[in-house]
N, C-alpha and C positions, 0 to 999 in steps of 0.2 A: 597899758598898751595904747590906747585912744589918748595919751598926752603926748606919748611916743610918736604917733602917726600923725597927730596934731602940727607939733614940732617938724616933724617931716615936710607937710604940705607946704609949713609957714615958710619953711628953706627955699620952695622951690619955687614960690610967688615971687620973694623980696630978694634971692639971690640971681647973678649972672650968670656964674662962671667959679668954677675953684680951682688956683693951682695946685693943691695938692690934698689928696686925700685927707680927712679932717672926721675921727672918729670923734662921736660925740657920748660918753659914756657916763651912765648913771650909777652911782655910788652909795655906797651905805654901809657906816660902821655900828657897830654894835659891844657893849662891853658888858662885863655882869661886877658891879659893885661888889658882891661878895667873893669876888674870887679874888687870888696876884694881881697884882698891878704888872704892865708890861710894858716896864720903862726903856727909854731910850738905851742902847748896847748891851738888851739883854742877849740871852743865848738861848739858841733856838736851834732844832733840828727837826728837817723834813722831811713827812713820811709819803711813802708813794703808796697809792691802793694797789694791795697783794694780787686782785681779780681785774686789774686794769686791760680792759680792752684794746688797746694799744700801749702794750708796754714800754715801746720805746718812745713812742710819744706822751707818756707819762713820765718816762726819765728826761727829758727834754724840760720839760715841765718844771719838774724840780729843779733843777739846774737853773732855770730862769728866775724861779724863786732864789734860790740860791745868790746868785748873781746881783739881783736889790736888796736880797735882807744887807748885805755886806754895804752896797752904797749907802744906805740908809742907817748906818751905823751901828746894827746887830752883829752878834756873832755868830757865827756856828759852829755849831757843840757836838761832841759825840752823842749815840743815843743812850748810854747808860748816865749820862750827865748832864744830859740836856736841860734846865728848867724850864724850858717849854717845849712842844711838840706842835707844827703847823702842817695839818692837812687841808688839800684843799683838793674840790671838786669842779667837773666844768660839763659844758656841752652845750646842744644847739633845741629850742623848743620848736615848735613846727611854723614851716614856713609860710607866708600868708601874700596873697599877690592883692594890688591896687594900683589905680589906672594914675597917671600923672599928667602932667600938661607937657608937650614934648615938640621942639623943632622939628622940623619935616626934612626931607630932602640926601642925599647922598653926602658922606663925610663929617658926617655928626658925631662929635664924640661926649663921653659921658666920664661925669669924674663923681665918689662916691665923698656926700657931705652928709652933715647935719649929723641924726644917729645912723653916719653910714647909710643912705640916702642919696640916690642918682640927681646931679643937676647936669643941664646941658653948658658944653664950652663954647658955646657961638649963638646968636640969636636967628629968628628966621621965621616961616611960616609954623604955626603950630597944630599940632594934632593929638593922641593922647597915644602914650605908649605905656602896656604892662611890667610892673616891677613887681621880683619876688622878695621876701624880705623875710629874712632869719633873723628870730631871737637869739642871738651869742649869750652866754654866761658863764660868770667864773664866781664862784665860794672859797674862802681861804678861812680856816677856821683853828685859832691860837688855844692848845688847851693847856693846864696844869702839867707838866712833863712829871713830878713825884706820884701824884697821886694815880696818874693811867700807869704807870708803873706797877705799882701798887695793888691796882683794883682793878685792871685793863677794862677801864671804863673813864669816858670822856670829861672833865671838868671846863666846860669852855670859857677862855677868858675875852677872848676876843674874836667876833665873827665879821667877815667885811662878804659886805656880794659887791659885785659889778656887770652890767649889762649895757648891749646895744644892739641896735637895729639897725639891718643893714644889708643888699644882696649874696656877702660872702659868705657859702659855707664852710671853707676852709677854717677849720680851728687853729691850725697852725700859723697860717696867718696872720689874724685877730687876738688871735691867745697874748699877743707881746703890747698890745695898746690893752686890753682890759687890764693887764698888771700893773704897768705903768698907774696906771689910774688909781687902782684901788691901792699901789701904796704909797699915794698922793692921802691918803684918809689912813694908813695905817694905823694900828693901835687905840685910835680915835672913837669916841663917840657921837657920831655925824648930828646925832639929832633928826635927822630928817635925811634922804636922799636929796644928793648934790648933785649936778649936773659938769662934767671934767672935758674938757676938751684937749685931744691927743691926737696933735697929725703924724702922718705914718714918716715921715722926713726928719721927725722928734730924736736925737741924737739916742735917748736912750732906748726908743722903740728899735732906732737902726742894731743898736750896738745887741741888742736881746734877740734882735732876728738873727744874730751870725752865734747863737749858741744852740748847738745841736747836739 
């Protein structure tokens, strides 16, 4: 979180101005050796949580999934035939406010950069103004589709998270730049969290916001 805010401040010193929203999302893939490999056009099916809080915003959800595994060259499988199964989890950790260096005066507008991060569009007298800022997250997690069958219990083969920092709490929102991202690292073993940059103007962010 303090590399998160770090990154923040540094936006708002060395930056002027952004035309357009500029999600800056942190990545991370994860794989387990011992398990399938989960090669390129495999076949996968997506499970939505039974207890989801918002169900239809959970079906939304999938469907967005949906909509990449297929550009990214998977299939999608029925579930008594699926060889993999992707669930995945999401939501917002609590919000945190901090003061920022801010233009003064009437007609100031604000554009969200860095990790989703307010910079000012015009220069001018400065003063400091309060930002709130929400932790966004998204989990997608690839498991053995035979064996949860089987044993209805999880083999995981592949885990990706993705997060960002940023004033919106709207999930709906944000939900279509953190995918975009994390299946920029797909199936992958990152090594370390990467750093993706996703503006919200990005053809397939647009095209993922008109699935509902």
């Amino acid at each position: 979180m303090k590399r998160i805010l770090g990154l923040f401040l540094l936006s708002i010193v060395t930056l002027g101005c952004a035309s357009a929203r500029t999600y800056q999302v942190q990545v991370n893939g994860y794989t387990d050796s011992a398990g399938p490999l989960l090669p390129p056009g495999a076949s996968l099916f997506v499970i939505e949580a039974k207890k989801a809080q918002n169900p239809a915003l959970e079906k939304e959800i999938k469907d967005k999934i949906g909509n990449l595994l297929v550009k990214h060259g998977y299939l999608l499988a029925p579930y008594d035939k699926a060889p993999f199964y992707l669930f995945f989890t999401y939501g917002l950790g609590p919000p945190q406010t901090i003061k920022v260096a801010a233009p003064l005066g009437p007609g100031v507008g604000w554009e969200e950069f860095g990790y989703s991060a307010y910079l000012p569009t015009r220069y001018g007298p400065y003063g400091t103004k309060k930002v709130t800022l929400n932790d966004r997250w998204l989990r997608l997690t690839v498991v053995d589709g035979k064996y949860y069958r089987e044993t209805g219990q999880s083999r995981p083969v592949w885990v990706g998270e993705a997060r960002s920092l940023g004033p919106s709490s709207d999930l709906r929102e944000v939900i279509s730049p953190l995918l975009v991202a994390a299946f920029e690292e797909f199936g992958k073993n990152t090594g370390k969290a990467t750093l993706i940059r996703i503006k919200e103007n990005d053809p397939l962010v647009r095209e993922l916001q008109s699935v509902r």
